[in-house]
N, C-alpha and C positions, 0 to 999 in steps of 0.2 A: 331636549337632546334627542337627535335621530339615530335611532342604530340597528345592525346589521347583524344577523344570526346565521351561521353557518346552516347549509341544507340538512347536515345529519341532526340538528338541533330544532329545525326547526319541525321536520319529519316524527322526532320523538315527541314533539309537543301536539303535533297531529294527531300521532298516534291514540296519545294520550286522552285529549279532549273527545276523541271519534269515541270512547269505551264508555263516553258520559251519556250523549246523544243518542237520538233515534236515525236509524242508519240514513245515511241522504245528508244529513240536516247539515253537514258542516261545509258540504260543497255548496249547498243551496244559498248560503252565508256570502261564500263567495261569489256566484254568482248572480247576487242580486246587487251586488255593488260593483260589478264587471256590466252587468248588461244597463245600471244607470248611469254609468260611465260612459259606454256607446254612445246612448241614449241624446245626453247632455254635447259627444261630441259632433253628433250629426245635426243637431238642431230639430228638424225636421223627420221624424222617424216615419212616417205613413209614406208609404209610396219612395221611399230612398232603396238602394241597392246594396245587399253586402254579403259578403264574401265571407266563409268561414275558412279559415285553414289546419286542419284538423289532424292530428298527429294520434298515436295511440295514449292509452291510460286518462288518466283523470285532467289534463291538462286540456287535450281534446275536448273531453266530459264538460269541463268549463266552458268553453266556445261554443258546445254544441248546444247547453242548458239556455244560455244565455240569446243565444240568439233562437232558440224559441221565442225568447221573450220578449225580444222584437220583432221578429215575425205575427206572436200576436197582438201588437199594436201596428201591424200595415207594411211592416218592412218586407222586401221581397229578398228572402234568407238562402243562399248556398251555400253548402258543407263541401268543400275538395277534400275527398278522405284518401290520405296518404298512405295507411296503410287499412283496409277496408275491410282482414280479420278480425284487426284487435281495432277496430273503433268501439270507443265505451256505446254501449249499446242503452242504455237509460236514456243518455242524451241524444241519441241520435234517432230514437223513437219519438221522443219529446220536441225534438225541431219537425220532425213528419207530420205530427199531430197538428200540429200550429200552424201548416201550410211550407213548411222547407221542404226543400229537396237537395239528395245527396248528388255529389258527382265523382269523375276520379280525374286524378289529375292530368290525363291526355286533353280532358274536354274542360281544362280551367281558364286557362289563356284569356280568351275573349271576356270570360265572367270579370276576372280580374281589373281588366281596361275599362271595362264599362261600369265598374262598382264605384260608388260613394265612401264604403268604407270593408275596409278589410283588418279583420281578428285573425291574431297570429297566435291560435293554439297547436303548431307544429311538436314541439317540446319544453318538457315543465323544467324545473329547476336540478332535475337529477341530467340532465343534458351535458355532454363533455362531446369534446373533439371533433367537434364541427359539425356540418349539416351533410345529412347524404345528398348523392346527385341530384335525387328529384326535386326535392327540397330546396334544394340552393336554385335547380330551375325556376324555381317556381315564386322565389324572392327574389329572382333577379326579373322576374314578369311585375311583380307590385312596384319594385322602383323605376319600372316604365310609366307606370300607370297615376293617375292623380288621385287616387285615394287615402284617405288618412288611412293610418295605419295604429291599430291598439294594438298590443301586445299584454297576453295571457299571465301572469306574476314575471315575466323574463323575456325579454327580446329571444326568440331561438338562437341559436349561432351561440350564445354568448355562455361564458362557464358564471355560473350562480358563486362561486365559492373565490374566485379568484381575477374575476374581471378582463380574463382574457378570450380573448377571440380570435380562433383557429381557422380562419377563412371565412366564408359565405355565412352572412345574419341580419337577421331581420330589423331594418331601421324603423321604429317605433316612433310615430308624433307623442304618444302617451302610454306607460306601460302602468298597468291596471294589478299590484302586488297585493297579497293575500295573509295579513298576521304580523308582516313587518318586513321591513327591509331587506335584502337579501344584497351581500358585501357586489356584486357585481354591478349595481344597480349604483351606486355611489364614487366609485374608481373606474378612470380612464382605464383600457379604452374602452370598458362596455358600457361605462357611462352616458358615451355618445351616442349609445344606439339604443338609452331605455325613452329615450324623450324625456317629457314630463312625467313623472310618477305621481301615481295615487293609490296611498295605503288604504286595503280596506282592513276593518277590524274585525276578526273573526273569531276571536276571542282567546285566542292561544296564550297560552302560561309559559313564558319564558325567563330562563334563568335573568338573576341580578345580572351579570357580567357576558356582555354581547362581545361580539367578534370583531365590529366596527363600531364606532361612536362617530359623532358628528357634532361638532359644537354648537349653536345656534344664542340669538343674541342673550338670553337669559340666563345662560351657564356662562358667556362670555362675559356680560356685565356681573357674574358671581363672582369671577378669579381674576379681575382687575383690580391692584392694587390701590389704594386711597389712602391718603396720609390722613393722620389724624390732628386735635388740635396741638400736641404738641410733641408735631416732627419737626425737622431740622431735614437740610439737606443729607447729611450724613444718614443718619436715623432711616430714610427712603431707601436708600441706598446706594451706591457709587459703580459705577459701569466703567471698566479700560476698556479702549480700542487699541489695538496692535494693528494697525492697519496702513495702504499705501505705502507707493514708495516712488522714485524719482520717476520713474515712466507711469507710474499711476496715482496721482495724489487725489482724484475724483473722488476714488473709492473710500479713503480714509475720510473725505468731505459728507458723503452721504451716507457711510456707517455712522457717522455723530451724528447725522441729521435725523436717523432712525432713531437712535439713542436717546438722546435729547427729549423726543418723546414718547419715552417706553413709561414714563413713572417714574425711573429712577430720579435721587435729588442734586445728582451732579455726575459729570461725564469727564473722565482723565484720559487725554490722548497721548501715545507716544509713537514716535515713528518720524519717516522724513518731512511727512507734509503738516506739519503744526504752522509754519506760517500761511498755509489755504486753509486750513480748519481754522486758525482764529480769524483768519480773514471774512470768514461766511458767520463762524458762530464764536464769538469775544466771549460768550460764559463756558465752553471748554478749557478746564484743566491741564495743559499742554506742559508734558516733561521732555527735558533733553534727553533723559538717561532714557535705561530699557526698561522692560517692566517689573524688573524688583526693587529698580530705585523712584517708582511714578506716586509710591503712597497707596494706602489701605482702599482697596476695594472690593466687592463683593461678589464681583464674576466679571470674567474677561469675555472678549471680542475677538480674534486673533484669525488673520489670513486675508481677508478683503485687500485683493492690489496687493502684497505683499511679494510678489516675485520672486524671487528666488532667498528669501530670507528666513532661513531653517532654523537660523539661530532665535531669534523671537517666536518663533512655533515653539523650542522646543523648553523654550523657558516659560512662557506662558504656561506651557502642559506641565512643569513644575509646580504651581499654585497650587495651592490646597483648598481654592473656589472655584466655582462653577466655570465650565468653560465651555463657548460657543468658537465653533473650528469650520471655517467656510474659505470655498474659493482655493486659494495658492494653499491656503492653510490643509487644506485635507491634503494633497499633494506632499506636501513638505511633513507634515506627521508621521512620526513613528507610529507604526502601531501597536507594535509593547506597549511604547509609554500612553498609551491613549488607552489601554487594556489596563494597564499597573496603576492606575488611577481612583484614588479612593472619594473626591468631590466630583459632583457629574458632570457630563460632557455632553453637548451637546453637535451633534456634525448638519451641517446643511447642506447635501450635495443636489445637485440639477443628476440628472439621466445621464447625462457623461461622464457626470465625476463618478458618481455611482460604479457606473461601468466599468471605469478603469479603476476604482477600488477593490471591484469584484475581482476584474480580470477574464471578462464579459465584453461581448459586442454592446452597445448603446441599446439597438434594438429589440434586444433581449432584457434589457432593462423595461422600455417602455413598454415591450408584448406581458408582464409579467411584474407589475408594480408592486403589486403587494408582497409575493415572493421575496422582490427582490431589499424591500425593506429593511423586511423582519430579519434578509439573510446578512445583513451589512450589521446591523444593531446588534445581532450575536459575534460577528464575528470581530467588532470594536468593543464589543461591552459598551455601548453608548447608544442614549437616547439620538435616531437617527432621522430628518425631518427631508425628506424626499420630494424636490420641489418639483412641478409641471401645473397643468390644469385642474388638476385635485391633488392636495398637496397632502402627502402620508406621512403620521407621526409615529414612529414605533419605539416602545423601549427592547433593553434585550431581554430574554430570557422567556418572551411571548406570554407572562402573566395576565397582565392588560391586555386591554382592547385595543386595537390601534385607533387612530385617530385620523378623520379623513375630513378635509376643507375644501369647499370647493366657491367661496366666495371671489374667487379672484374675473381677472377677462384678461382676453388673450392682448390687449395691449400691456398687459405687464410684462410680457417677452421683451424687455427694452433695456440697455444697456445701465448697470448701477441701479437693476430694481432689487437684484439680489443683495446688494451691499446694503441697502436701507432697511430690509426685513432682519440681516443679522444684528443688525443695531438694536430695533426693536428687539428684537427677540432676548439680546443681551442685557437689553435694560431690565427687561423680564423678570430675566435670570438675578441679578444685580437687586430688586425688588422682594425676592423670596420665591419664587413661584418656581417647581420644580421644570424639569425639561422636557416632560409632555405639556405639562399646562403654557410653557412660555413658549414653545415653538407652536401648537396648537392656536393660543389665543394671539400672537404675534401674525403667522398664516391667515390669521381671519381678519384681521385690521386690516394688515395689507393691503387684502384682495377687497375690503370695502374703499377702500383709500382710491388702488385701483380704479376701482368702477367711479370713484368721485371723481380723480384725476383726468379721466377720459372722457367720460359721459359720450361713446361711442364714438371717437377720435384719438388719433396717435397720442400719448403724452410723454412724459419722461420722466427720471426716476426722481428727481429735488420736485419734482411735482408730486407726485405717491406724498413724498416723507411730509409736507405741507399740509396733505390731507388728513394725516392721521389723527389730528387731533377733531376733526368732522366723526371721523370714522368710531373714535374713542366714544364720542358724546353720541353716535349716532346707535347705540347699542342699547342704551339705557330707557325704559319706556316713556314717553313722552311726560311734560311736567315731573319727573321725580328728578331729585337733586342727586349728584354723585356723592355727598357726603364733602 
């Protein structure tokens, strides 16, 4: 599992290990897997050109150390010192020695255009509110330019703590991180701007309980459920969909479709579209009635295509099981009864729904994911699962770590991909698995399903649900049996 530790956490664990050390040694850690990183990404280090961009404090110090140390293996190294008091001065004697030289940033322009590679030591991880003037000049000269670009533990521009990006920032091909991940570095948007990441290990002691978690295939093949040799469909457990209605019966088709294969041992539909759900899938459960008269099941499904049908929302939210509430459903919810709720809740909203649960622009949603997460999950008392390009899982009350997926591709932007993830995730649910683990490990099928569905072309959403069972087996390590 990958995860993410807040700046003031990880600054104490700094602190901490620097009182063990002989002074130097904890940066020299860093950058010696900062300047192998360079090293590995230029191929050719003798005679290549590169650029340092060099900010104050120890972030600089990194950039400056490091390309010493390609400077001396042949690389011809310049430092743009942005601010030319407070450059760390260890480092910027140590790039002199080795054959660097400093400049200021009146005279970087040309360096920049003509370099092979350029290190973005501008600002370390204690960085908020955007890049000043010079600065933002001077990364809007690198995205002219053809040079890879590394970045120092954090693309500049970008907030370490919160993934937001306040204007002008440095778009990273690879950001070169120090001890462990840093929440920005994993959540859109500054996601986008770390590239590829590479942890170095520097040996930091950090708490049991990170700030972000990241599931990965060995946690996800732990919390998938497996029948044993004597389940019964029941016994697995029973999934309702409360989904579809006469202008949308698609939805209710491929919420079962997700269902179907979440694990659970049988899927009970009710709603208008029961004769297109059995017409696609004959081993759905299909009741006339509503959902108190549909029979014993283990967690519902409710709101996919559901229109203006408040009434099945708000009887659903009566159950004394697990509840997944997506789509119309979040719309049509009370939110007392979704707060008064003593079995858990799970809500899936996109950036919009979000928004207009907050009572927020969209935009403000998407400048500020994480925020806006954790502020919907308190303010539902419900496990809230935050869908985009990296999909955020939060419970309320901020105990845990949130939970951030980024398995997915942007051809899942496609119409009824969201109704097949609430399936899944409900069959999850309906399995045992609380509502971080089922919207989390549900999130991560998906976006594998996804990337199968597509294989770098349009797909659509009965394609995803097809995949998952690819996606289910594709978790597990090669040759081992799922049990």
């Amino acid at each position: 599992m990958r995860t993410a530790y807040s700046v003031e956490t990880v600054r104490a664990a700094e602190r901490e290990l620097m009182a063990r050390l002989p002074e130097g040694a904890l940066m020299q850690r860093a950058v010696a897997g900062l300047a192998a990183a360079c090293a590995e990404l230029l191929g050719r280090v003798y005679g290549s050109r590169v650029v340092l961009l060099v900010g104050s404090g120890d972030n600089g110090g990194d950039a400056l150390y490091a390309g010493a140390r390609l400077a001396r293996r042949g690389a011809g190294v310049a430092a743009v010192l942005l601010a030319p008091e407070r450059t760390h001065a260890g480092g910027l004697a140590a790039l002199r020695r080795a054959g660097g030289r400093a400049v200021l940033a009146g005279a970087a322009e040309e360096l920049i255009l003509r370099s092979d590679l350029v290190v973005d030591g501008i600002v370390g991880i204690g960085g908020s509110g955007g890049l000043r003037p010079e600065a933002a000049a001077l990364v809007a000269v690198v995205e002219r330019s053809r040079a890879a670009v590394v970045a120092v533990d954090l693309p500049s521009g970008v907030e370490a703590d919160s993934g937001e990006v306040r204007g002008a920032a440095v778009r990273a091909d690879l950001t070169v991180t120090f001890g462990t991940h840093k929440p920005g570095l994993l959540i859109d948007p500054a996601r986008e701007y770390a590239g590829s990441v590479r942890l170095v290990d520097i040996g930091l002691e950090l708490p049991e309980e990170a700030e972000l978690e990241a599931l990965q295939d060995v946690d996800v093949a732990r919390l998938l459920p497996t029948p044993s040799a004597e389940s019964d469909k029941y016994r697995r457990g029973v999934v309702g969909i409360a989904a579809g209605s006469a202008r949308y019966p698609g939805a209710a088709v491929l919420a079962v479709a997700g269902a179907l294969r979440g694990g659970a041992g049988a899927v009970r539909y009710v709603g208008p579209a029961g004769d297109e759900v059995l017409a696609r899938f004959p081993e759905t459960l299909v009741s006339d009635g509503g959902p108190r008269k549909a029979g014993r099941v283990q967690a519902w499904v409710v709101g996919p295509g559901a229109g203006d049908d408040a009434e099945t929302v708000a009887e659903v939210l009566e159950a004394d099981v697990p509840v997944l509430v997506d789509a119309d459903g979040l719309r049509l919810a009370d939110r007392d009864a979704v707060r008064a709720r003593t079995a858990p809740t799970l809500m899936t909203p996109h950036a919009g729904e979000a928004a207009a649960l907050l009572g927020v622009r969209r935009e403000e949603v998407e400048a500020g994911r994480l925020a806006a997460v954790r502020e919907l999950a308190g303010a539902y008392r419900a496990t809230v699962l935050l869908k985009g390009a990296t999909t955020l899982v939060a419970e309320p009350g901020g105990g845990a770590a949130v939970r951030v997926n980024a398995t997915g591709t942007p051809w899942l932007a496609t119409a009824g991909s969201g109704d097949v993830l609430s399936g899944l995730a409900g069959s999850l649910l309906a399995c045992g698995l609380g509502g971080r683990d089922a919207g989390s490990v549900a999130a991560y099928l998906h976006g594998l399903a996804g990337r199968f569905a597509a294989e770098g072309a349009p797909t659509v959403a009965h394609a995803v649900a097809d995949e998952l069972g690819a996606a289910w087996r594709g978790v597990f390590p090669p040759n081992r049996p799922t049990r």
